[in-house]
C-alpha positions as CSV (number, residue, x, y, z in Angstrom):
1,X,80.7,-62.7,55.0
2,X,79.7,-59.0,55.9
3,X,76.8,-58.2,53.7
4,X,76.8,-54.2,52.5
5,X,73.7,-52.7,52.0
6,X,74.0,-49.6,49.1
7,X,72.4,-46.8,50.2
8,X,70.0,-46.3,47.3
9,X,68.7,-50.0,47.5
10,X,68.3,-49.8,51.7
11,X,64.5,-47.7,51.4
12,X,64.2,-47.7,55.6
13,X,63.4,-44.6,57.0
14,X,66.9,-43.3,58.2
15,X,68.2,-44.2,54.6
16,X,64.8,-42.2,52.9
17,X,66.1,-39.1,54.4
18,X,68.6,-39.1,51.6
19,X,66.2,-38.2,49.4
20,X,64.1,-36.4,51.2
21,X,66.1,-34.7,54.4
22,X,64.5,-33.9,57.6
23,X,61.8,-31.9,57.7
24,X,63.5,-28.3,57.6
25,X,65.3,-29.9,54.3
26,X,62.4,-31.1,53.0
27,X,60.4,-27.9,51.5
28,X,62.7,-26.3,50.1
29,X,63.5,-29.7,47.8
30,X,59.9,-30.4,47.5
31,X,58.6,-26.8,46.5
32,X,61.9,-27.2,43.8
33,X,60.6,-30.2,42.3
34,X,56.8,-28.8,42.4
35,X,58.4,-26.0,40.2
36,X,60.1,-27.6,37.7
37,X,57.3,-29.8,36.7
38,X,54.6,-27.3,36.7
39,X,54.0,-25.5,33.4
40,X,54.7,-22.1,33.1
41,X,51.7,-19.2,33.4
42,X,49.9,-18.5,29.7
43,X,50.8,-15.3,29.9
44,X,51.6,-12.2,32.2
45,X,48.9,-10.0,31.6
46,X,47.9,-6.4,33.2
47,X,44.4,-5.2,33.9
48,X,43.7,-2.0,33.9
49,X,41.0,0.7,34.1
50,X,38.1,-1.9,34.2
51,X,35.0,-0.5,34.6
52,X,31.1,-1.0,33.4
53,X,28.6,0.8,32.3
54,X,26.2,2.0,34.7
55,X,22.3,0.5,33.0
56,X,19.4,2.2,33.1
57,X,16.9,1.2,35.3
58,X,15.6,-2.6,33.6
59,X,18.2,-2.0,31.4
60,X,19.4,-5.9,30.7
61,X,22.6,-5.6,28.5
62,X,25.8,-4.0,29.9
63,X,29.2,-3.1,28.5
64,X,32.6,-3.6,30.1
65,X,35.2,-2.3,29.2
66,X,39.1,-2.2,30.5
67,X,42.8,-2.0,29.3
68,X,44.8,-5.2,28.8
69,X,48.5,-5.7,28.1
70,X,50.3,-9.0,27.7
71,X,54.2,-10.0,28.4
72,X,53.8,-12.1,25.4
73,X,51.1,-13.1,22.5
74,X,48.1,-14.1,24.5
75,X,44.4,-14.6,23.4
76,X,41.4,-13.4,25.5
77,X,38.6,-16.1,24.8
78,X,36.0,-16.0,28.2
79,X,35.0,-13.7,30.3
80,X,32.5,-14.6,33.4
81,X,31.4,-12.8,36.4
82,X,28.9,-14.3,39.4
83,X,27.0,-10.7,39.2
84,X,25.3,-11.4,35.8
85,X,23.5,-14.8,33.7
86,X,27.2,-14.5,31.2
87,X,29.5,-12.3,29.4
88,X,30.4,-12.5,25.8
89,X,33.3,-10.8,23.8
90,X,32.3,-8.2,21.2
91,X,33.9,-6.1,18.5
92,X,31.7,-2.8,16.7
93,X,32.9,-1.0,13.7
94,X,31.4,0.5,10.9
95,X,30.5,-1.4,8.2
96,X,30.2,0.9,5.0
97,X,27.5,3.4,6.9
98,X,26.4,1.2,9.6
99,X,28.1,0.9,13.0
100,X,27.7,-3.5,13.9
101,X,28.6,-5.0,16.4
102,X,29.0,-8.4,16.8
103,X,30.2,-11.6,18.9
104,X,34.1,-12.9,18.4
105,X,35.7,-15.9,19.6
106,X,38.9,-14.6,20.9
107,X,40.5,-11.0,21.3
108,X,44.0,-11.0,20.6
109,X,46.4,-9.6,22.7
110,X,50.0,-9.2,21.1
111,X,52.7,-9.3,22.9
112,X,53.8,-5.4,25.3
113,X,50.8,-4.1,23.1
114,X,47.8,-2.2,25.3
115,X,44.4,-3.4,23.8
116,X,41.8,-1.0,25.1
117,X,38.4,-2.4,25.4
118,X,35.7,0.7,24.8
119,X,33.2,2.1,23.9
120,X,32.7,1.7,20.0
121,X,35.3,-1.1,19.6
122,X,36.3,-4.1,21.7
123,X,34.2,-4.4,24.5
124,X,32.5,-7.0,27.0
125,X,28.7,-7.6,26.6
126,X,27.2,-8.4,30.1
127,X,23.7,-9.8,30.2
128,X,21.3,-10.4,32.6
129,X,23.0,-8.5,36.1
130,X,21.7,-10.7,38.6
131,X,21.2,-7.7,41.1
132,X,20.7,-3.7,40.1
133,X,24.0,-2.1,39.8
134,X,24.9,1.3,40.8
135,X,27.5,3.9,40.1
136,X,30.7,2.7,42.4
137,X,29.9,-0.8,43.0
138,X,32.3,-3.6,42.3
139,X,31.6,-5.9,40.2
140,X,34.5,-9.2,40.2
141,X,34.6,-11.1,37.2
142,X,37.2,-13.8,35.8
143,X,39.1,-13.4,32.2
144,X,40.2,-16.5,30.3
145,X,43.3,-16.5,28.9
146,X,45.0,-18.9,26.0
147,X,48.8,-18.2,25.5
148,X,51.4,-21.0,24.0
149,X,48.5,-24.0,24.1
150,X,47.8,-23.0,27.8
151,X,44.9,-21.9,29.6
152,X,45.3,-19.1,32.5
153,X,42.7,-17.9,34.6
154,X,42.8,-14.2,35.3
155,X,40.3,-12.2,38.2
156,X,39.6,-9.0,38.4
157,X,37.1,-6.3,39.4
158,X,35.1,-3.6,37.5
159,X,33.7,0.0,38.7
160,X,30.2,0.8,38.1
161,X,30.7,3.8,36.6
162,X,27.4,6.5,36.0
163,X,27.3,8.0,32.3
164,X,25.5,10.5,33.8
165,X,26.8,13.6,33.8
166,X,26.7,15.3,37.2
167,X,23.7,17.5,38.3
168,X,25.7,20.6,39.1
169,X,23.9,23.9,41.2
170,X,23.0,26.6,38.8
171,X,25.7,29.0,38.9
172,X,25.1,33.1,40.7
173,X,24.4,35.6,38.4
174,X,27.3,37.7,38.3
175,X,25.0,40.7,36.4
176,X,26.3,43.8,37.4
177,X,24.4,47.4,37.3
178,X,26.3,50.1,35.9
């Protein structure tokens, strides 16, 4: 009686290469199955124009600020950066005569829509830089991201930037004698 073995049953290691193929046909079906069961990115989003505040000296409190745009309706809701003690997300605007600013939980970012964080608006509140910055250093920090239930982490950098207007060389007199 000749016994036959199925293929699928027989798990020796010339039979295993069925499902797995030598090594050269390996990776490709591997990295394949690595995609399909990974969840797709929160979100696609652009960072642009990030920069910070340059403090005056002992100055303790910063403000970042940047453009962001999402491929689809995302929600910024941490911000963190190694060069200072933590970051929170703010929002000013005037509230009858006042200008407040306060803490929110979450900026949103809807979908192909540019959200600008600046000056008087949306804005990052740094605290405690753990070193002195200075005009045209780079500052890395790490944005949070919540899009369809998931969590994406985003990095970027920030510019230093002076608010400081230059100190320019008085300019000749151009008096002339008639």
């Amino acid at each position: 009686m000749n016994s036959v073995m199925h293929p699928f049953l027989d798990m020796s290691a010339r039979k295993a290469d069925i499902f797995f193929g030598e090594p050269p046909m390996r990776m490709p079906a591997l990295l394949l199955a690595v995609l399909l069961a990974s969840p797709a990115l929160a979100a696609d989003i652009k960072v642009e124009n990030a920069w910070i505040r340059e403090p005056a000296p002992g100055q303790a409190v910063l403000g970042g600020f940047m453009d962001l745009t999402s491929n689809q309706d995302a929600s910024l809701v941490q911000a963190e950066s190694p060069a200072v003690a933590k970051i929170e997300l703010h929002e000013m605007k005037m509230q009858g005569d006042v200008m407040q600013m306060r803490e929110v939980k979450a900026i949103e970012l809807p979908k192909g829509k540019t959200v600008k964080l600046e000056p008087g608006g949306l804005h990052l509140m740094l605290f405690q830089p753990k070193k002195p910055l200075r005009a045209g250093d780079k500052v890395p920090f790490t944005l949070t991201v919540k899009s369809s239930g998931k969590i994406e982490k985003l990095n970027a950098t920030a510019e230093v930037r002076s608010m400081t207007p230059p100190v320019h060389a008085p300019m000749p007199s151009h008096a002339h004698a008639h």
